[in-house]
N, C-alpha and C positions, 0 to 999 in steps of 0.2 A: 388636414390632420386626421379627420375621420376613418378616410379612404386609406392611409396608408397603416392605421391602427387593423383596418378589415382584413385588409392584406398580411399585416403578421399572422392574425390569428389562424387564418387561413394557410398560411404555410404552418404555421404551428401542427395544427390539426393534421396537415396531410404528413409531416415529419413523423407525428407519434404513429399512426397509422402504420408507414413505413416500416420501422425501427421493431411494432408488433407484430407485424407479418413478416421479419426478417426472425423472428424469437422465434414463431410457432416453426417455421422455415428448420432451424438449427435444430430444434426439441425433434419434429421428424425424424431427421436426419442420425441424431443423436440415439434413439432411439431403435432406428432399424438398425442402426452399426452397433452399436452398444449391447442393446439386447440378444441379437441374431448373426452379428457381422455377415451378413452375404449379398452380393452385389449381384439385382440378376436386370439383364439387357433383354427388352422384347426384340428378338432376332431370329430367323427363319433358317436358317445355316451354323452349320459347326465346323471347325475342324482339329482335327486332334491328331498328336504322335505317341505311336503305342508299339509295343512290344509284345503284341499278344497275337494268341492263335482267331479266339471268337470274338463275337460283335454281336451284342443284342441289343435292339431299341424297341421303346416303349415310348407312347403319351399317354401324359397321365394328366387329371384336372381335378382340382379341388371341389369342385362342385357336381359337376354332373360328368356322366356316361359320355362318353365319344365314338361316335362312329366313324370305322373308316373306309375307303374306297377298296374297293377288292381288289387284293394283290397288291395293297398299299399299306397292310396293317400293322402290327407289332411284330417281329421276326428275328432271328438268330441268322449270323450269318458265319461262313468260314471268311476268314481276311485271307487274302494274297498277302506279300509282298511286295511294296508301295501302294498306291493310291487305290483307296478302297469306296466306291460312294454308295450310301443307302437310303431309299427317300423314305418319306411317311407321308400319307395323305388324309387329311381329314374331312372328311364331306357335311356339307351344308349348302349354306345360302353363298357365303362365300368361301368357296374348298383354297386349303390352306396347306400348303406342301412344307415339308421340314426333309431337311437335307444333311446329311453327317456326316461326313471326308474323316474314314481315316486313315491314316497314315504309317503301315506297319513299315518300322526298322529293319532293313535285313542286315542282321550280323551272322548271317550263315557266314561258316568259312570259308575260303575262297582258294587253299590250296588243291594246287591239280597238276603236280608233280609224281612223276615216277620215282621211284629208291634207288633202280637195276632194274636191265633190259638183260635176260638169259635168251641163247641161242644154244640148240643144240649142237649146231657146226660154229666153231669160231669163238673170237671172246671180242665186246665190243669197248673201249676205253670208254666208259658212260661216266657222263656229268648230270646233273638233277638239271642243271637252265642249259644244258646242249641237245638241242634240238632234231638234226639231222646228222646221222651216220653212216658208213660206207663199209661195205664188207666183201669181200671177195672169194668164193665158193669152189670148188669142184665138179665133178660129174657126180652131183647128186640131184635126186628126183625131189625131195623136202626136207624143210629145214620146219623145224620150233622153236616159234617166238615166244618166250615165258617173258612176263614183267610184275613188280612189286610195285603196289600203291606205297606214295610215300604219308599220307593218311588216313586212317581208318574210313573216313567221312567223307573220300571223294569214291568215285566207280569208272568202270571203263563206256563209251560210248558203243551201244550198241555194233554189232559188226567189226567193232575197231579195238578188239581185247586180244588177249595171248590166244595164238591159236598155231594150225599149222598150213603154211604154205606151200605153195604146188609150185617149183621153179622151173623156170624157162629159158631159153638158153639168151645172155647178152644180161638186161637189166630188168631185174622186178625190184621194184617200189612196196614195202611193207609199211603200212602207216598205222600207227597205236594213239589213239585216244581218250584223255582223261578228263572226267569233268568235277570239277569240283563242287562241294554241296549248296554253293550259289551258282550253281548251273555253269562255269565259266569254264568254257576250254580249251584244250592244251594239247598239239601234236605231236609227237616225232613220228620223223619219218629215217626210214632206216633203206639204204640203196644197196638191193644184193646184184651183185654182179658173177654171172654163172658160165663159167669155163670150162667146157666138157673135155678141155686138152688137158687140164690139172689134174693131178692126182687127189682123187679124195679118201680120208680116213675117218672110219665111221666106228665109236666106241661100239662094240653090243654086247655090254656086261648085263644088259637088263635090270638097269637100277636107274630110278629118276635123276635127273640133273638139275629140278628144279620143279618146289609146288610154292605158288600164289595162292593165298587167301584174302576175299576181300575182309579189313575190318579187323584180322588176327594177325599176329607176329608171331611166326614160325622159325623156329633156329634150326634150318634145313640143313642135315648130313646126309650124302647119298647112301652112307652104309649104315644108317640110325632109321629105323624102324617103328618105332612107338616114337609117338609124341601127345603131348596132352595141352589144348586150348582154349583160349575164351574167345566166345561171336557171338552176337548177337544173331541167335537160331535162323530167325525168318528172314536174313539178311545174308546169309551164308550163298559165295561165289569160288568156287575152287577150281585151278587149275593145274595140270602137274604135264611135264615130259620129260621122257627120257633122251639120253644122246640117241638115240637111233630116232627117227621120226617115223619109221616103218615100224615098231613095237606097238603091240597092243595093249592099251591100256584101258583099264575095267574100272572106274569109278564107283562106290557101291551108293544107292540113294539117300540124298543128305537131305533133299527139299522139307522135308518131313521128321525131322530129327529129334528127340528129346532132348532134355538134358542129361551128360551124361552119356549119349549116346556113341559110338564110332563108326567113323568112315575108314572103309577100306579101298587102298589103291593096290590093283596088281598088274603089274609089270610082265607079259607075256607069258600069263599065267604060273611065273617062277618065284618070283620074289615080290610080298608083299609088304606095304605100310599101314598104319596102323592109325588113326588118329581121333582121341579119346576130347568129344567138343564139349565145354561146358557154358551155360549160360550165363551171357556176361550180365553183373549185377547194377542195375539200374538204382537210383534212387528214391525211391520210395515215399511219395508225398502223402503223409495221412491228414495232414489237413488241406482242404481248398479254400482258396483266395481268389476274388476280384483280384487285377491288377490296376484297374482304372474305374472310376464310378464319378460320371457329370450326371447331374440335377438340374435341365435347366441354364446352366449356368452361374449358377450358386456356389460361389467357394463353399465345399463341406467341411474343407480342412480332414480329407479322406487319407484314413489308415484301413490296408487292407485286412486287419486285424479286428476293426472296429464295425461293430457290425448295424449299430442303432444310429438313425440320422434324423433331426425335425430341420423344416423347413417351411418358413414363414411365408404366402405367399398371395397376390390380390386376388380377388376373388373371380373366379370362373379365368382363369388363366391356365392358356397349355401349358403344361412343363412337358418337355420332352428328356426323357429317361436314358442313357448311353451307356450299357456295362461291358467291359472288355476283362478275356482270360485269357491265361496261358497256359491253363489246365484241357485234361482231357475232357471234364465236364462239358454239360449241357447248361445253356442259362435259359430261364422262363419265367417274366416278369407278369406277376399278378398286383391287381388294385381290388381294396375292397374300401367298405366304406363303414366308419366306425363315426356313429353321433353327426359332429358337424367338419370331421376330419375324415381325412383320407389316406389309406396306407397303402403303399407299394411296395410291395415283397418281390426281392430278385434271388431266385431259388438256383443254387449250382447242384445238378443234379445228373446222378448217371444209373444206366439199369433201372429207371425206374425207383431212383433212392433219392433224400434229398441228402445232398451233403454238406450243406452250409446256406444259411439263409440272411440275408441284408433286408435290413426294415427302413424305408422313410417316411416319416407323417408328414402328411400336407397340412399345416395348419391355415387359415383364411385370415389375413393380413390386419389388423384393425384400422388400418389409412386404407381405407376403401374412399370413392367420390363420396358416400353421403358422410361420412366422418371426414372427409377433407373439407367436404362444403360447408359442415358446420364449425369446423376450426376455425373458417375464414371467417363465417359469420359472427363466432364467437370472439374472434379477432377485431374486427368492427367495434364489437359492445363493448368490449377490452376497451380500446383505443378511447370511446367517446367518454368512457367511464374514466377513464386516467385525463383526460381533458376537463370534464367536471371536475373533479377533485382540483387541478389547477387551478380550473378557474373560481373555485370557491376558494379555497387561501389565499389566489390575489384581490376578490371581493373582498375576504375577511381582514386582509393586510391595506388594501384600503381604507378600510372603514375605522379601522385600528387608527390610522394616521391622519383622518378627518376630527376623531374624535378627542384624538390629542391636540391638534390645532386648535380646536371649539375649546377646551378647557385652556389650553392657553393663554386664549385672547380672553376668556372669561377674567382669569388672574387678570389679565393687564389689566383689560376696563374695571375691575375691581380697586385696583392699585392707584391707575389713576382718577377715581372717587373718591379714594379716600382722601388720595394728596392734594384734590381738589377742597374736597369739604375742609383738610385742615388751614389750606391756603387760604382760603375766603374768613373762615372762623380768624385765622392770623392778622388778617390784613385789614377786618371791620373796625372801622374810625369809632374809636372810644371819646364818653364825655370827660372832656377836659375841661375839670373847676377850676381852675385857674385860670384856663386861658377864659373863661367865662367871667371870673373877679377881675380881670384885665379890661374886659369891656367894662363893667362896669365901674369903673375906673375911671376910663378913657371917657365916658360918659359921662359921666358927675364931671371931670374936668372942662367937657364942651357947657356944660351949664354954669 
């Protein structure tokens, strides 16, 4: 009976135990989410999807200064398009590599179609998705190949733009290629067949039949003279020919253009165009923004708007820093150290200006090992303490129920004393004079 009473108490004691270190467990818990909401993984890899031009990474430590491996250290990078990786290396006792995949989106366009393929000999039935065409010539020495992008945003492949070719008698192969601004491209091929037993007929009114710009849309009339456009200056590609491919044509210097400025084309030295370029108007971002900002790994609940971030964290712990843009900006991530906190400033900056600045405080976590060791410890005294107190209201609940018994039985044996005493007082044999004058009686008769 002893042994199995041991044994409760004994699970008793390891149940409360339990049950306190499942409290302190939850109040932790409660605590970091509650107070700070952010979930961070000790993990040596990242990888992210971003839509941005730059990449900068940073470590940063709430406590002390880090050093790192040369040519391993904090850096800005430009991203490709797809898979971008950047390491960090930390040197010590034991060097500590951090790694960051990112992962730029390409949503470059992907058109690399033509509008219309001009020839100065002949007219082609052109389709945008027909490919290869066939044309049939005369006793001509060259022909010009003029063609329209069909968007502003694709270009021709080098060697393989509007130009003019040398023909030969039987089959020359003319091949035009367009690449789109996701690089992807796109041929036609156009098969001239040159007959020198044909009659050939050659305009030479000395007027264009046709000018390409990359980037601008031009409402070309051969006997319309001025025209006025929008390009984008430093991106400016023009081509023009007339039906004669033997005319001399004088382009005047564009590379270099103002706004506002004109190009002149003339046409064997007789007949000029006229074309008045202006710059096309861009968008205009006066504020800079991150696109993306990890901590570590810490949900920040990041708005690129929001400039001010704290972040709760153990002590002497790397956090590695990830900021992406899709500005022209430069990013350059600074730590300093302020009290027993730590801030990292990620500065967007260009020319030497800063143009937007993002703050994180490091603060040092209060669940460090020695505050965890003493929670546990103080969980223990908890536990044994909630176990006293038990076990003193079931001593004092015993003793309650002993000392009700003992008055009890006091009343009984009271009760039966007294029932006693009246009993014996009831039933003591009283003298009876009578029956006394009966003897005496009885007596005198025997005499």
């Amino acid at each position: 009976m002893k042994k199995k009473k041991v044994q409760g108490e004994f699970v008793l004691i390891v149940t409360i135990l339990i049950i306190a270190l499942l409290v302190n467990l939850v109040g932790i818990i409660m605590y970091a989410t509650k107070a700070h909401s952010y979930t961070y993984s000790e993990k040596d890899s990242f990888e992210v999807e971003v839509d941005a031009k730059k990449l900068a990474v940073f470590a940063a430590n709430n406590n002390q200064e880090l050093e790192f491996v040369e040519g391993y250290g904090p850096k800005e990078v430009n991203l490709n398009y797809g898979r971008n990786n950047v390491e960090l290396k930390i040197a010590g006792k034991n060097e500590k590599t951090y790694s960051i995949v990112a992962d730029r989106e390409d949503n470059r366009e992907q058109e690399n179609r033509l509008s219309n393929i001009i020839l100065s000999t002949g007219k082609l039935d052109f389709e945008e998705n027909k490919e290869t065409y066939n044309l049939s010539v005369g006793n001509i020495d060259k022909i010009a190949v003029n063609a329209i992008l069909k968007s502003p945003k694709s270009s021709f492949v080098d060697n393989y733009g509007p130009r003019i070719v040398d023909l030969s008698e039987g089959l020359n192969v003319v091949t035009l290629k367009v690449k789109s601004e996701s690089r992807e491209e796109r041929a036609y091929k156009i098969n001239i067949f040159k007959n020198s037993n044909m009659e050939a007929t050659i305009n030479d009114d000395n007027l264009l039949n046709s000018i390409s710009i990359k980037g601008a849309t031009i409402d070309f009339q051969k006997d319309k003279f001025d025209y006025e456009i929008e390009a984008k200056l430093d991106e400016l590609e023009l081509y023009a020919f007339s039906d004669n491919p033997n005319d001399s044509i004088e382009i005047s210097d564009y590379k270099n253009i103002g706004d506002g400025g004109v190009i002149t084309i003339t046409v064997d030295n007789k007949n000029t165009y006229n074309i008045t370029v202006h710059s096309q108007k861009e968008e205009v971002n006066e504020q800079h923004y991150l696109e993306y900002l990890d901590v570590g790994g810490y949900n920040l609940h990041f708005k690129k708007d929001k400039l001010d971030y704290e972040v709760v964290v153990p002590a002497n712990r790397n956090i590695i820093v990830s900021a992406f843009t899709n500005d022209d900006a430069n990013i350059s991530i600074v730590q300093t150290k302020q009290n027993d906190e730590s801030v990292v400033s990620i500065n967007l900056t260009k020319d030497n200006k800063i143009l937007n600045t993002y703050t994180i405080t490091l603060k040092n976590s209060f669940w460090n090992i020695k505050n965890e060791i003493c929670a546990v410890i103080f969980t223990f005294v908890a536990g044994l303490g909630i176990l006293m107190i038990i076990k003193y209201f079931e001593l004092k609940k015993k003793n309650k129920k002993v000392n009700v018994h003992k008055k009890n039985n006091n009343s009984k044996n009271s009760n039966y004393n007294n029932f006693s005493r009246s009993y014996t007082k009831s039933n003591k044999p009283k003298k009876n004079k009578k029956r006394k004058s009966v003897k005496r009686k009885k007596t005198k008769r025997k005499k």
